[in-house]
C-alpha positions as CSV (number, residue, x, y, z in Angstrom):
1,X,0.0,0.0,0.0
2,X,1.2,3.8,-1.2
3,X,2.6,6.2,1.8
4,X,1.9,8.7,-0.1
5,X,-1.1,11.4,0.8
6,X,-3.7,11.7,-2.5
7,X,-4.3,15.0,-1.0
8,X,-0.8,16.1,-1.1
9,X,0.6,14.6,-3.8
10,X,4.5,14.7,-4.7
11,X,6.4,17.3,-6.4
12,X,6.8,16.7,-10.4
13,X,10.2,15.9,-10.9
14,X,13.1,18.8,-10.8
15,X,10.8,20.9,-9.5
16,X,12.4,23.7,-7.3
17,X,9.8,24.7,-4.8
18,X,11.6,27.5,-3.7
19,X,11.1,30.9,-6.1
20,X,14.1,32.8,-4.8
21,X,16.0,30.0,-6.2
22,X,14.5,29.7,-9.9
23,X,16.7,30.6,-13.1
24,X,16.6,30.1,-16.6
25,X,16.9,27.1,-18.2
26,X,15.8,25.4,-14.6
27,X,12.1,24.4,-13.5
28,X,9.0,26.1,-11.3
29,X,7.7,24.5,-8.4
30,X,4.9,23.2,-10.7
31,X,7.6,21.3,-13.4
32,X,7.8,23.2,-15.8
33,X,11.0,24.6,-17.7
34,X,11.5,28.6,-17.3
35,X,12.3,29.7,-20.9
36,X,13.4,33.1,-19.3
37,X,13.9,34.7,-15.3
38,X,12.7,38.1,-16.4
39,X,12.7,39.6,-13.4
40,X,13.7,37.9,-9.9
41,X,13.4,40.3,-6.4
42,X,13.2,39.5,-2.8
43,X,9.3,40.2,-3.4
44,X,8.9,38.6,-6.3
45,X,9.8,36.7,-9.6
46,X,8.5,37.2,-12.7
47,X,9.1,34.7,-15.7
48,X,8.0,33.3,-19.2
49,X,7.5,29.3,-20.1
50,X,6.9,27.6,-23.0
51,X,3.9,25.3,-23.6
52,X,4.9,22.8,-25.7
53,X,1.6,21.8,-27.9
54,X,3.6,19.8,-30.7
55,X,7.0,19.7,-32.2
56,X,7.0,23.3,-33.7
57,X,4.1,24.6,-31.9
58,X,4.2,26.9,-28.3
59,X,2.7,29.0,-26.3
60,X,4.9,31.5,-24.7
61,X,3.4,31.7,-21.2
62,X,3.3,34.8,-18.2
63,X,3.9,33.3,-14.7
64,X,4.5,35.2,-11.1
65,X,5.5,34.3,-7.8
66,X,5.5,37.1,-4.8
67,X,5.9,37.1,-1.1
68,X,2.6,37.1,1.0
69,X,3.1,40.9,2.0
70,X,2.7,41.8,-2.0
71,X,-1.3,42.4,-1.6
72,X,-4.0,43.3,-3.7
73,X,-3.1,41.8,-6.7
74,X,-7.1,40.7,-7.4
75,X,-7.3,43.8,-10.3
76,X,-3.7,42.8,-12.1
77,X,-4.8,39.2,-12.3
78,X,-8.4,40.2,-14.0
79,X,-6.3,42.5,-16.4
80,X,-3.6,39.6,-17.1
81,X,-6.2,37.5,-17.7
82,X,-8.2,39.0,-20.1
83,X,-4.8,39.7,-22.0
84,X,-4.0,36.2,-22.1
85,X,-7.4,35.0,-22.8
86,X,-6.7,37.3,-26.3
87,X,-4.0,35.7,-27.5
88,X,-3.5,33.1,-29.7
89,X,-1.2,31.0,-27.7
90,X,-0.6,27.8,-30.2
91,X,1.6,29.0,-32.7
92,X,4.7,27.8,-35.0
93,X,7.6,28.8,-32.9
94,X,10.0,32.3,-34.0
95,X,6.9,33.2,-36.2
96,X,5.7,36.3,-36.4
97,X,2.4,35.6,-34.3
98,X,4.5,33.9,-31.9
99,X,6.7,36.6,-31.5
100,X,4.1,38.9,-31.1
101,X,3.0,38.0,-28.5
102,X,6.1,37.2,-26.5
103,X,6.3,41.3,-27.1
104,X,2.8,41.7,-25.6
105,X,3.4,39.7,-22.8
106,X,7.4,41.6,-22.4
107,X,5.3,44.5,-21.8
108,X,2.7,43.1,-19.5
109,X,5.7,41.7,-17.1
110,X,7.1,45.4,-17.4
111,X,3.5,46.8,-15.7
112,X,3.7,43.6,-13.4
113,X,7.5,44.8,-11.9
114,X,5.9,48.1,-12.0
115,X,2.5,47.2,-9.9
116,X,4.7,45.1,-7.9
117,X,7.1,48.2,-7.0
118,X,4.2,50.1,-5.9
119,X,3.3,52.2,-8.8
120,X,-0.5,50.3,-9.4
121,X,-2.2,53.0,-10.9
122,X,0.3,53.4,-14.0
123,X,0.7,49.5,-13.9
124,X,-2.9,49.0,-14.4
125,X,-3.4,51.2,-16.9
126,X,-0.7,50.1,-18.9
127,X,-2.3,46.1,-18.6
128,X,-5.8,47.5,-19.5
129,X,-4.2,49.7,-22.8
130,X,-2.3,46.2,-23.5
131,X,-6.1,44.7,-23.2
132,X,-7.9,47.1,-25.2
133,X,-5.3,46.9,-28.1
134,X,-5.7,43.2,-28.2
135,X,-9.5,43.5,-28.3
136,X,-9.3,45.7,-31.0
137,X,-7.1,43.3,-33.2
138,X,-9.4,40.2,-32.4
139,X,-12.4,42.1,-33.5
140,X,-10.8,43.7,-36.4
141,X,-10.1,40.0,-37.9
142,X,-13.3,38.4,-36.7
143,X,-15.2,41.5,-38.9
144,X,-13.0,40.4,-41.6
145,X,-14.1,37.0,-41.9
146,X,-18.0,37.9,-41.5
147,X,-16.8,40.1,-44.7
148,X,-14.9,37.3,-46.4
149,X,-18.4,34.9,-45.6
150,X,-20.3,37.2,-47.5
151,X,-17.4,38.1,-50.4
152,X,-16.4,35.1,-50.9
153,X,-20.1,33.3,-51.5
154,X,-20.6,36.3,-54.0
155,X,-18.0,35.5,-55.9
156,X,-19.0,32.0,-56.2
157,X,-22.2,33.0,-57.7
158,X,-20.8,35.2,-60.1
159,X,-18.2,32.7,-61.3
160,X,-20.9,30.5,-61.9
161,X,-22.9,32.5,-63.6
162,X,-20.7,33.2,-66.0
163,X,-19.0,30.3,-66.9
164,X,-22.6,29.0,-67.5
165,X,-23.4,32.0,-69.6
166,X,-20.7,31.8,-71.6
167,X,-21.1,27.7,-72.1
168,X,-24.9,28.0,-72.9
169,X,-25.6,25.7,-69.9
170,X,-28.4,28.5,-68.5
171,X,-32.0,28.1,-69.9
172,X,-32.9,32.1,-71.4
173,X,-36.1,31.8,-69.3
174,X,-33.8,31.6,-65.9
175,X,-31.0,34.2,-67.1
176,X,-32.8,37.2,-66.3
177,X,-33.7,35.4,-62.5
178,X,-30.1,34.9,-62.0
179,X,-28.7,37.6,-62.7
180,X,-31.2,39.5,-60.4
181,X,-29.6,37.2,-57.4
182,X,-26.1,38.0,-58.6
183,X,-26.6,42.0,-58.6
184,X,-28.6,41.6,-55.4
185,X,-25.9,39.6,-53.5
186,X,-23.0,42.2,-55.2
187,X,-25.6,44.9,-53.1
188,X,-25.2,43.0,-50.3
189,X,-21.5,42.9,-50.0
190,X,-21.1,46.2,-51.0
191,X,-24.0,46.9,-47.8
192,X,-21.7,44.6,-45.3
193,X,-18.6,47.0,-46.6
194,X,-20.2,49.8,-45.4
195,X,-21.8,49.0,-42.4
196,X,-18.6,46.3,-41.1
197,X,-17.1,48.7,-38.3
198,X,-20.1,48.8,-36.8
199,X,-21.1,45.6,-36.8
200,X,-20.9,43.7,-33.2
201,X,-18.9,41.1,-33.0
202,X,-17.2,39.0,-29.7
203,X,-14.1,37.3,-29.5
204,X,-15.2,34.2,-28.4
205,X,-16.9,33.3,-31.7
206,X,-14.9,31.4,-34.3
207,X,-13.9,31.8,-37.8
208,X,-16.4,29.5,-38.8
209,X,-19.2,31.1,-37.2
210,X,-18.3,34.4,-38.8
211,X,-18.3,32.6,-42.3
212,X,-21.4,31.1,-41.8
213,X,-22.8,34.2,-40.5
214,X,-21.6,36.3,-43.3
215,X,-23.1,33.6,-46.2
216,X,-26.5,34.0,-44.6
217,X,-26.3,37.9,-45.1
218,X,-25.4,37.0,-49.3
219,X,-28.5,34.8,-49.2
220,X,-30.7,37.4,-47.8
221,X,-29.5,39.6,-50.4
222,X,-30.1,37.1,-53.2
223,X,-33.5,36.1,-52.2
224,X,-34.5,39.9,-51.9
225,X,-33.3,40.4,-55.7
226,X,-35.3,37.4,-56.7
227,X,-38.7,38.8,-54.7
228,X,-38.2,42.2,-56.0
229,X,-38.2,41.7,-60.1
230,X,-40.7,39.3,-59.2
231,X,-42.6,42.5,-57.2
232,X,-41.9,44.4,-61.0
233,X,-42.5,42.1,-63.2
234,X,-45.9,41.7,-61.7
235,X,-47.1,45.0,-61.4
236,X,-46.7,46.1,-58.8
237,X,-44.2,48.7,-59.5
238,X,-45.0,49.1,-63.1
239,X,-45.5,52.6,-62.6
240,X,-41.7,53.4,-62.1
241,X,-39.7,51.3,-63.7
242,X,-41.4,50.6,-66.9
243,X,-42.5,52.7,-70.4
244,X,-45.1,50.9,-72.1
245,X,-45.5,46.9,-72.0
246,X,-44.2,44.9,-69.0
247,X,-40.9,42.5,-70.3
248,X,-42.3,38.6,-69.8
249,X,-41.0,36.9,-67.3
250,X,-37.9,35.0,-69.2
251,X,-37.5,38.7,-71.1
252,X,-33.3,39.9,-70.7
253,X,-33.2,42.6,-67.5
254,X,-33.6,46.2,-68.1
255,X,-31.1,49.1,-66.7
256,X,-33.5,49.9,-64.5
257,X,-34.5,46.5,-62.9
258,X,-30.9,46.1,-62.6
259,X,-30.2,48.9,-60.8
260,X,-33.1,48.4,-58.1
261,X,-31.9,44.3,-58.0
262,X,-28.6,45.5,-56.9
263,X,-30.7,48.2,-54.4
264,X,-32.4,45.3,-53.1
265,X,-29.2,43.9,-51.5
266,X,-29.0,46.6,-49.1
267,X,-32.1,45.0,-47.5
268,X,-29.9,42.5,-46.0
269,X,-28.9,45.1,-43.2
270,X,-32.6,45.3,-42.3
271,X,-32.7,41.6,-41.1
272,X,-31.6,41.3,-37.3
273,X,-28.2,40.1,-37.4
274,X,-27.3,36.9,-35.1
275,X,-23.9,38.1,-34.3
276,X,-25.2,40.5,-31.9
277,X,-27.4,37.9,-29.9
278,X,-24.6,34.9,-30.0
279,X,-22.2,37.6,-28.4
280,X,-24.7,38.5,-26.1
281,X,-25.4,34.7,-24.9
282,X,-21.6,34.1,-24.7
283,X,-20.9,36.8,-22.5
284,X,-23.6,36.1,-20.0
285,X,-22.7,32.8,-20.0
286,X,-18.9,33.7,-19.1
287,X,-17.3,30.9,-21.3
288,X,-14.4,31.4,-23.5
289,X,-13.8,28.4,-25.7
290,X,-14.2,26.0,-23.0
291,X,-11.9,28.4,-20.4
292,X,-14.1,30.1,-17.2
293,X,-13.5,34.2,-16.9
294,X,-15.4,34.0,-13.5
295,X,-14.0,30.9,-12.0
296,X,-11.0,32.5,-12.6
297,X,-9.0,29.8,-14.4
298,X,-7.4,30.7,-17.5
299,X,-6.0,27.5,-19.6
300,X,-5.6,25.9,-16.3
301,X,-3.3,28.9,-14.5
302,X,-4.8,30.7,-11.7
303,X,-5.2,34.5,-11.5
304,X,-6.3,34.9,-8.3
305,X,-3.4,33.3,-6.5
306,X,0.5,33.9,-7.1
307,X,0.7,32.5,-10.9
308,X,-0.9,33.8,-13.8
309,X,-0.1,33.0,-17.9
């Protein structure tokens, strides 16, 4: 039968459980290999680890250690969490993602030696700046792949289109039809260019979300070209777009219906978008891809104790 305690269990091995003693190249009380000592004090220690998630791929990590007379640290943790929580920590090692944000973090442990040296006001204002730019990125590329959903589906249709065209493979009777859904999708990205910086978006939704969500803006579009030369062509708007007899249905489209088909794709922005309401649903429900903001675990690292990454 084991000696050992299941509620204490033993160190991993190397693991230094002293913090006055760590150095680079040596190992944390937890096990894990210190990449770099950035700062070591009789208060405190502040250094980087790499996660290891594959043979090229790490995460450069932010860890602490201080004395228990180093108080009040509840407001840096919050702020190095949510700065951790924004980057994307799994990337190809020396790459230019990667070492971006081993900058980032350079500059959080700079306002983490500052908040420990007593200067907390500047400190956390330099972590919430180091936040907010992050936040800014992240939502900058999410709006980009809504916009790439919505670009990139409209292109598709218009390739189509006219590779069919041009190989007779599109019945004369439909041209006029299609072409009405092509102009009203190119309206509809030309709508979502407009309108993308103020579109709401969260981080926590994924690329494939925003693709997804940005295809179902081109189909409103396309579906509100199709219902509105069917509204012309049936009279109901007779009156200001035509001179004289109404084209038949299978006729070629006129200037004018092509210039309201590609009007109509502005009507996508009228349709409540389901970014908003997703983001909404995240945030109250705390979650960020499967990590708790407040439990107050981050990747498995606490930041409400001495460590944080």
């Amino acid at each position: 039968m084991s000696d050992t305690d299941p509620n204490n269990p033993p160190p991993p091995a190397g693991a230094v459980p002293e913090w006055h003693l760590y150095h680079t190249g040596g190992k944390d009380k937890a096990g894990r290999t210190i990449k770099e000592v950035y700062e070591l004090d009789d208060k405190y220690v502040i250094y980087f680890v790499d996660h290891d998630y594959c043979a090229d791929h790490v995460g450069c990590e932010l860890f602490y250690e201080t004395t228990p007379e180093v108080k009040d640290l509840g407001k840096a943790d919050a702020a190095l969490a949510g700065i951790n929580r924004l980057l994307d920590d799994n990337q190809k090692k020396c790459s230019r993602e990667y070492n971006f944000n081993v900058s980032t973090l350079e500059l959080a442990a700079d306002a983490l030696e500052m908040f420990f040296c007593g200067e907390t006001t500047e400190a956390l204002e330099m972590l919430n700046g180091l936040h907010d730019k992050l936040q800014a990125k992240e939502e900058g590329q999410r709006r980009l792949m809504y916009q790439l959903g919505a670009f990139g589906i409209t292109v598709l249709v218009w390739g189509a289109y006219l590779v069919f065209l041009c190989v007779g493979w599109i019945h004369t009777g439909w041209e006029p039809w299609i072409l009405a859904a092509a102009l009203a999708m190119a309206g509809g990205v030309f709508s979502v260019c407009v309108t993308i910086k103020s579109l709401e978006v969260n981080v926590n939704q994924e690329n494939g979300f925003l693709l997804s969500a940005g295809l179902t803006r081109s189909v409103v579009a396309l579906l509100a070209g199709i219902a509105l030369l069917l509204a012309m062509r049936s009279k109901m708007f007779a009156g200001i777009t035509y001179k004289g007899d109404l084209p038949a249905p299978g006729d070629s489209l006129q200037i004018a219906e092509m210039f309201f088909c590609f009007l109509a794709g502005f009507s996508e922005s009228f349709v409540p978008n389901i970014l908003s309401k997703a983001a909404d649903k995240k945030t109250n429900g705390k979650t960020t891809n499967g990590k708790t903001t407040n439990g107050k675990t981050t990747n498995g690292k606490t930041t409400d104790g001495k460590t944080a990454g």
